[in-house]
N, C-alpha and C positions, 0 to 999 in steps of 0.2 A: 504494500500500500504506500500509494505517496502525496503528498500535497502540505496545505499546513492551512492555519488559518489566516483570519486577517486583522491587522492595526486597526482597521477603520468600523468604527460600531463597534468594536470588541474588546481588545486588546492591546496593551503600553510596550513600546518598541523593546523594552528588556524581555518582556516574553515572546514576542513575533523572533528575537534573537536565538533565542533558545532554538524555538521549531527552525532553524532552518540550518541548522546544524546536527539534526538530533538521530540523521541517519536515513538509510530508505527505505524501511520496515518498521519505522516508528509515523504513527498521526497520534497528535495530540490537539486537545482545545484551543483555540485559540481566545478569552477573554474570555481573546478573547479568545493585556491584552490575549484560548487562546491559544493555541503554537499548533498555534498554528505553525506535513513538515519539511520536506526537506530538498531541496534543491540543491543541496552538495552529499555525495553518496557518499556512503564511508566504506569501506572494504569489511575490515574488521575493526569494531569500536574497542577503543582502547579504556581503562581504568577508568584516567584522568582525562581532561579536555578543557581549554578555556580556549574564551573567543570574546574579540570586541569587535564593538561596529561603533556607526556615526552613520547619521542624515539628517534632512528637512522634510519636513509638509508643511503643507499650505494652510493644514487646518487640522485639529486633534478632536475626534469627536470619540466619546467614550459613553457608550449608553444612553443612547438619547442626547446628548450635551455635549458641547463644546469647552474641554477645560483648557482652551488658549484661547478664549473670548474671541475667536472666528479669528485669531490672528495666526501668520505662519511660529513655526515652530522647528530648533534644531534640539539634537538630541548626541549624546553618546554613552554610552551603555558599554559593561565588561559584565561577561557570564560563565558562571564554572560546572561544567559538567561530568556525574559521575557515573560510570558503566551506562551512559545513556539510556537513562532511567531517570534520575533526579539532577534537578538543575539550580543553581541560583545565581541571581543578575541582583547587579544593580546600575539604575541612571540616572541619567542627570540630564534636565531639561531648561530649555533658553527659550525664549518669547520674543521676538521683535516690538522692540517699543517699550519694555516693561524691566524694572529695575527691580530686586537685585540680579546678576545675571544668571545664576543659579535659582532658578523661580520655583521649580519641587523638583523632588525627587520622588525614584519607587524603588522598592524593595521586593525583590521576587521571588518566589517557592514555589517549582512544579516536581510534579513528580510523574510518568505516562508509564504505562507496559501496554505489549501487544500481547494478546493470548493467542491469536492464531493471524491466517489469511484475510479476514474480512472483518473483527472484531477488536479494538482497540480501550481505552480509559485513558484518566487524566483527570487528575487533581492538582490544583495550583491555590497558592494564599499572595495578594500584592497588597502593598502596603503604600498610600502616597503620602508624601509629607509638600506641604507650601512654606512658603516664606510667610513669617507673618503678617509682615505690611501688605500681602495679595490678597488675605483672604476673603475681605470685603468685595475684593475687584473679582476673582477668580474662581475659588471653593474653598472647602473646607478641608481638612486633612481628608485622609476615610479609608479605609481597609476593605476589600476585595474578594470572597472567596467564591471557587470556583469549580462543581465537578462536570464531568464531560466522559460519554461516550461517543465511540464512533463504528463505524457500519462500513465496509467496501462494499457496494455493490456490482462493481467492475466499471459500470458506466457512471455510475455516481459513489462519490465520499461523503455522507451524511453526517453530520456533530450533531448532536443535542445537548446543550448544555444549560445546568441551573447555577445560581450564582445568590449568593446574596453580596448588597453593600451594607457597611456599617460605618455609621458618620455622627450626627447627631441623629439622626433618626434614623433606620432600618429599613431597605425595600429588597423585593424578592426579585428576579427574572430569570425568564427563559428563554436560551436564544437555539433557531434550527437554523446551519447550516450545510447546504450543498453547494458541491466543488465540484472539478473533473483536473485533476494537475495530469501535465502527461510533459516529455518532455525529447529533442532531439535527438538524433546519434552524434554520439561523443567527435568532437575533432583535436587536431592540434597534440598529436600524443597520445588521445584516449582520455585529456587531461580537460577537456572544455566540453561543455554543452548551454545549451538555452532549455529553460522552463517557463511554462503556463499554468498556470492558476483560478482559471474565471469562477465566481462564486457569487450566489443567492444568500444571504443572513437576514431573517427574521429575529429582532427582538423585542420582546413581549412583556411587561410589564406595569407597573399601576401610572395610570392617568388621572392628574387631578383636573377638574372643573371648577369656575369661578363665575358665576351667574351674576350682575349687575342688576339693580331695579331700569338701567335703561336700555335691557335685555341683550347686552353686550357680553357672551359666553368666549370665556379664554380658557385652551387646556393644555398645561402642563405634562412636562413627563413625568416619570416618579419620583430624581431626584430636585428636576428645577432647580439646577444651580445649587445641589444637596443641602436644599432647606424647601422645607414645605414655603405656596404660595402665601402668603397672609391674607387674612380675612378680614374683611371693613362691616362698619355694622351696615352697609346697603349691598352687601352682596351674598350670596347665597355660596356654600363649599361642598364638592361631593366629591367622591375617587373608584376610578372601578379598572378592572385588568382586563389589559386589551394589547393588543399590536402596537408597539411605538415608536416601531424604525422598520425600514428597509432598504439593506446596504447591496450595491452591486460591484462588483470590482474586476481587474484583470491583473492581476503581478506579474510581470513580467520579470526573468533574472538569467543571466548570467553567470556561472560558473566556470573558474579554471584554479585547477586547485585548490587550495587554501583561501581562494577569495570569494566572493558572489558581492554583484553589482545587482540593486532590483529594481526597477520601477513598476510602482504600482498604482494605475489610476483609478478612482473610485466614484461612484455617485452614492451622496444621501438620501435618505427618503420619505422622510418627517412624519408622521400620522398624528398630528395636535397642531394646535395652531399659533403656540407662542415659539416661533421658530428665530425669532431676533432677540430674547434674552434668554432662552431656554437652549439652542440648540443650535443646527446646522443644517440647509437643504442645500443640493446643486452638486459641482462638483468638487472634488478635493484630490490631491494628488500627493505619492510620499516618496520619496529619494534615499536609497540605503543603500551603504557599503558595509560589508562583515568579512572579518578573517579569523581565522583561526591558527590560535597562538601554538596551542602543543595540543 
């Protein structure tokens, strides 16, 4: 089985890192970020493994939400992997326009096995920390957890994954995705090839509703900027679970040895209507280099 998941809806570039190093017999969740796997084959997975990357997007949307306020975003991330099986990353995250330059970080823990040809799992815990002075402007700290099965079906790679966030307040989701990764004949030595990715992600969670007396209805995802809406004494408050995003993407990567170049472009796909302080529509795109150290 092969493919991985995706940064966009799902999961933080430390764990998109992980999957795409984690072998070609390994699918893990992605977010969704998640690991989403693998676009560099390994022969025989060793003990030990670390590997760092760096990139940009144009936009970081994470469950419903934008936590780089629809602004681009660079990133770089180191991650340590053992008997490719359990992984931990950590990175470090930059904003355009937004001081200090170090704006959060995350903290990563996955863990995946394959039990056989078509049936896979995955558990991962991420952890994000901001700068104090953002929190107002950005989010709020908030911890991540995440588990994930997966399905080959030969023509389709299926995820379903549940997750809770925990922040100041608690919400549940479920996200299903389908993939199809397939990828060239090797050139250059047997040392290069190109890989595809294109992918379907539903994710599914509480929507809140805010009803005006001048019948002006706003709805929310479930974290809205991980704090509930506020409530005025002329507006009415209810919350129910529904569909609250659909991501489409195609990652495209490059592989020659030790390295993979990926570009991945995405569309979001909002299902609520506070999409300018809540969230993200249209499209967004993400730029990554990852190597592998030993």
């Amino acid at each position: 089985m092969k493919g991985r998941g995706s940064l966009i809806g799902t999961l933080a570039c430390s764990i998109m890192l992980q999957a795409l190093f984690t072998g070609a017999s390994a699918q893990v969740s992605a977010d969704s970020s998640v690991i989403e796997n693998s676009p560099v084959t390994v022969e025989k997975a060793s003990t030990h493994a670390m590997y760092a990357g760096t990139g940009f997007g144009s936009n970081m949307v994470y469950l419903g939400t934008t936590i780089s306020n629809d602004q681009p975003f660079g990133y770089a991330s180191v991650s340590y992997g053992f008997k490719d099986h359990l992984y931990l990353s950590a990175t470090g995250y930059t904003l355009s326009g937004f001081t200090p330059f170090l704006a959060y970080y995350s903290l990563d823990m996955s863990f995946n096995h394959t039990f056989n040809s078509w049936f896979d799992m995955g558990l991962s815990l991420s952890r994000y920390n901001i700068a104090e002075s953002l929190e107002d402007t950005l989010f709020s700290s908030f911890t991540y957890a995440n588990a994930t099965v997966g399905f080959d079906w030969r023509i389709l790679y299926t995820q379903v994954s549940a997750g809770g966030l925990f922040a100041e307040d608690s919400w549940f989701y479920l996200q299903a995705r389908n993939s199809r990764y397939f990828e060239t004949p090797t050139f250059a030595g047997g040392k290069a090839f190109f890989s595809f990715d294109p992918y379907v992600n539903l994710i599914f969670g509480t929507i809140f509703t805010i009803e005006t007396t001048e019948d002006t209805t706003t709805t929310y995802p479930g974290h809205g900027g991980w704090q509930r809406p506020p409530q005025g004494s002329s507006s009415t408050y209810s919350e129910r679970f529904g569909l609250v995003e659909m991501d489409f993407g195609l990652p495209v990567a490059f592989s020659y040895d030790f390295f993979t170049f990926e570009v991945e472009p995405g569309y979001v796909l909002p299902f609520y209507s506070d999409t300018e302080t809540s969230g993200a529509e249209g499209f967004i795109i993400l730029l990554s280099a990852f190597f592998r150290i030993f």
